[in-house]
N, C-alpha and C positions, 0 to 999 in steps of 0.2 A: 436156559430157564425162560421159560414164559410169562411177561407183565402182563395181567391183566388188569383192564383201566374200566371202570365205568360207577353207577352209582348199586350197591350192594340190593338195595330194597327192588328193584329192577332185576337184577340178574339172576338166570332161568339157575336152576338147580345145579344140573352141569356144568354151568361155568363155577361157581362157586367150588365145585369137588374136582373141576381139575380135569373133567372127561371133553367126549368129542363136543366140540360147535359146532350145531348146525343154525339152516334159517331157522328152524321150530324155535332156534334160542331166544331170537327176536321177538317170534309169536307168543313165546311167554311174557316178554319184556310191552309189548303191545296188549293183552290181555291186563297186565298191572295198569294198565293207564286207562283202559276201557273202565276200569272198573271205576276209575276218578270222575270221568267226566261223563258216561252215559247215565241217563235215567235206569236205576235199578229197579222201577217198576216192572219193565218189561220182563216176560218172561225170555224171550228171545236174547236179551241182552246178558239175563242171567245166566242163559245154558252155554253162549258164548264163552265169557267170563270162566266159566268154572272147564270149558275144556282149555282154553288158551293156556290156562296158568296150571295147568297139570303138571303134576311133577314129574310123568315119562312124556318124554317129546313125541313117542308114539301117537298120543291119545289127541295132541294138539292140531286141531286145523292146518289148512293150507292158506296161505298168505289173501287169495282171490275166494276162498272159502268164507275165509272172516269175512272180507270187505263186502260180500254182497250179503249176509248177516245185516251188518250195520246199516248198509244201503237198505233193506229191508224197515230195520228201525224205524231210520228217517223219515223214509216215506206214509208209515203208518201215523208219526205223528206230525208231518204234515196233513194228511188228511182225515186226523181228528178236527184241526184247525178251521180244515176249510169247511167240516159237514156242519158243525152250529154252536154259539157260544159253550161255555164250559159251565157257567155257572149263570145264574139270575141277577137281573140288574141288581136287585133290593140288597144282592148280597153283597159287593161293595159297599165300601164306606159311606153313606150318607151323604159328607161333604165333596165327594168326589164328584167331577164335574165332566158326567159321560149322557149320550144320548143315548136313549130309550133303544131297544132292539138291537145294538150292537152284539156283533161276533169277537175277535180275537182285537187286541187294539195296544198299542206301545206308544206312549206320549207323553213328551212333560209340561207341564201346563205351571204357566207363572202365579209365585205367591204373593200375596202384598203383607206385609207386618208393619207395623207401627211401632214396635216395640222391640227390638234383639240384643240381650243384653253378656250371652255366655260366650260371646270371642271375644270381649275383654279389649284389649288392648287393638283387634282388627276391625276393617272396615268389612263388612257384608256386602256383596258386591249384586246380587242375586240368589231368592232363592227358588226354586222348581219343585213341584211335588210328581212321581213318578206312578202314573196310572197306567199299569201292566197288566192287560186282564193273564198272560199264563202265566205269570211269577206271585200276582195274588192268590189264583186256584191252587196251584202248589203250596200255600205259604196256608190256606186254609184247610188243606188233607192234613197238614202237619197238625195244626189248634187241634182238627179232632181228634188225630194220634194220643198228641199228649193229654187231652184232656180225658179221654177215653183210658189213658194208661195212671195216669191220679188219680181218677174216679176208685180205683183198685186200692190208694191208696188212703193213707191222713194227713196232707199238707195243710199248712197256711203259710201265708207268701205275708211277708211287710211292704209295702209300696214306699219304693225308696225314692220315685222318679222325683222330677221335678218339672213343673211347667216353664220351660226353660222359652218359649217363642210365646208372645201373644199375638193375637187378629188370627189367623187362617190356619194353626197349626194348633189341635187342639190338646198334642201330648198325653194329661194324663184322664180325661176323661172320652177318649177314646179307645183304653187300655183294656185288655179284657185280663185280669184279676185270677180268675181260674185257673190259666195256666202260667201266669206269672210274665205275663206280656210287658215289656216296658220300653221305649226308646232309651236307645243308645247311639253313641258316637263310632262313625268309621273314619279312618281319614284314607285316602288313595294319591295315586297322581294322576293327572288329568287324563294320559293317554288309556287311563283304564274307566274310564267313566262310562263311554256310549256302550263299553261291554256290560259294565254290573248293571246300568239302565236296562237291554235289555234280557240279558242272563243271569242276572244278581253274581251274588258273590261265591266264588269258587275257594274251596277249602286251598290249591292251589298244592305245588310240591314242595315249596321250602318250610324246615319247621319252626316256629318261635318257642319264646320261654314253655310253651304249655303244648306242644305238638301241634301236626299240622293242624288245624283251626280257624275258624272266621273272627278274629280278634274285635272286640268292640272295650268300648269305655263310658263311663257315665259323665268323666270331666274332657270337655275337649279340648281345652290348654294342654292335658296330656296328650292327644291323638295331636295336636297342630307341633306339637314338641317333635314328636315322632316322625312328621310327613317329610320327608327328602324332597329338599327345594330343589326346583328346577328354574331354568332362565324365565318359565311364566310369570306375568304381574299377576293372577288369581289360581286361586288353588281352589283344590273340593274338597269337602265333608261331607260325608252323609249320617241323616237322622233317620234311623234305620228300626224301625219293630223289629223287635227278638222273642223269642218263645224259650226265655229260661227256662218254666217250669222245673222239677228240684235242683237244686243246687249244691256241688262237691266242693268245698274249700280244698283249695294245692295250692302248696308252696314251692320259689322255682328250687328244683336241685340238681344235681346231677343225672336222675332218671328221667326229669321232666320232659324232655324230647322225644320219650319212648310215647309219650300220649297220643292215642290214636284216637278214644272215642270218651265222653263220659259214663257210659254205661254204668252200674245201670241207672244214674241218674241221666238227664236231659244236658246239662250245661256246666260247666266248669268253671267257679270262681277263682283267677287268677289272684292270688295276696302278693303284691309287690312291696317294694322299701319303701318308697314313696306314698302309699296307701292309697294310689290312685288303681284298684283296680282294676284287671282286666276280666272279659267275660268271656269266656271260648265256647264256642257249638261247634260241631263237627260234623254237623248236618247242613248242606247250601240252605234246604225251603226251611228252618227254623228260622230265617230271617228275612225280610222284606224291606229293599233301601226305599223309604216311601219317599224320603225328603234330600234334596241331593241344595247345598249352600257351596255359592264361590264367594271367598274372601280375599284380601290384602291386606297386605298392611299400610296405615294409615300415611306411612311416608312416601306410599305410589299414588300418587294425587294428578 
């Protein structure tokens, strides 16, 4: 008898029924992953994608066939980068602090507050607001998505936020309303920071109460409850723009890990016991970490 080991959602057709393994088995298991982490815009990416994961091993590429696919990718969106910005100064934020004529640009730039009162019981160690011009321009195809996809319908949103920072973080009057825009709480651990700075946040393979997802919160005592301490004296949170627009109430059950998307609404309100909700999108550009905070605790002095 044959053990087969690996992760099911992965595993090409054939292994699952028992038949021969070949390499194509991998290329199917390589195709599943394509599909997570490349930009689905491309159409290149998408024709890949859908021969990879074919269910006759026949139809699937060659190991060096894919790879210069992707290599192809790359290169196209590197040299979208390098021909000329993506979008208009005027079209950032206001308070954003870029100079004129800029092309592509990843920086974090220090915030001053006078004021920070929702870590409660920690010290605020620093906070950094994240000026990405390609994780904004993604983060703005999406506002028009959604708001082009509500327009279709009858929403109204209640603004639930809260002006949680004064001095340079201006929460909820920089919110756009139409699509149910609101900051929210991430918490991470350090070693993943310089990534979501510049790649934002990846929906990722492991799955939580509400399926794979970019989990946020509106209380951060919840997201600092959740962070896995590590030997660091400071830890990160991020204050993160989300693009709820409409919203599915679920509660966790036994199917709840089956969640892959909120279709056909936008976002997914997680109901916990605690009644600190979670918020799930299953889309990376529905979110944008604009504000990234390191804290302590008060007794690392």
């Amino acid at each position: 008898t044959l053990l087969l080991k690996g992760t099911r959602k992965y595993a090409a057709p054939e292994i699952k029924n028992g038949k021969k393994v070949t390499f194509k088995s991998d290329i199917y298991s390589a195709g599943i992953v394509l599909q997570e982490i490349m930009p689905s815009t491309s159409h290149l990416v998408q024709d890949l994608i859908s021969k990879c994961s074919s269910d006759n091993p026949n139809d699937r590429p060659t190991a060096s066939c894919a790879l210069s696919i992707v290599n192809r990718v790359i290169e196209q969106m590197n040299e979208l980068k390098i021909r000329s910005p993506l979008i208009n100064i005027s079209d950032y934020p206001s308070y954003w602090k870029i100079c004129k004529n800029r092309g592509y640009f990843n920086e974090r730039v220090p915030v001053t507050s006078t004021n920070i009162q929702f870590l409660g019981d920690y010290e605020v160690c620093k906070i950094e607001r994240i000026q990405n011009s390609d994780l904004w321009h993604q983060y703005s195809l999406q506002r028009s998505t959604i708001k082009a996809d509500l327009s279709k319908k009858s929403f109204s949103f209640k603004d639930e936020s809260k002006h949680f920072i004064e001095g340079d973080l201006f929460a909820l009057s920089h919110c756009d309303s139409t699509v149910n825009e609101q900051y929210l709480f991430h918490s991470t651990l350090p070693k993943n920071v310089d990534s979501i700075c510049q790649f934002g946040f990846w929906r990722g393979l492991k799955n939580g109460n509400f399926g794979s997802g970019i989990y946020f919160s509106k209380s951060s005592d919840y997201c600092i409850k959740l962070q896995r301490k590590t030997h660091e004296r400071e830890f990160p949170i991020f204050v993160s723009r989300v693009l709820l627009g409409s919203i599915v109430n679920r509660k966790i059950n036994s199917h709840s890990k089956q969640i892959i998307s909120a279709q056909p609404y936008h976002s997914v309100r997680g109901l916990i016991k605690d009644k600190s909700d979670n918020y799930v999108v299953y889309k990376e550009n529905q979110t944008y970490p604009e504000y990234l905070i390191w804290y302590k605790y008060r007794s690392h002095r």
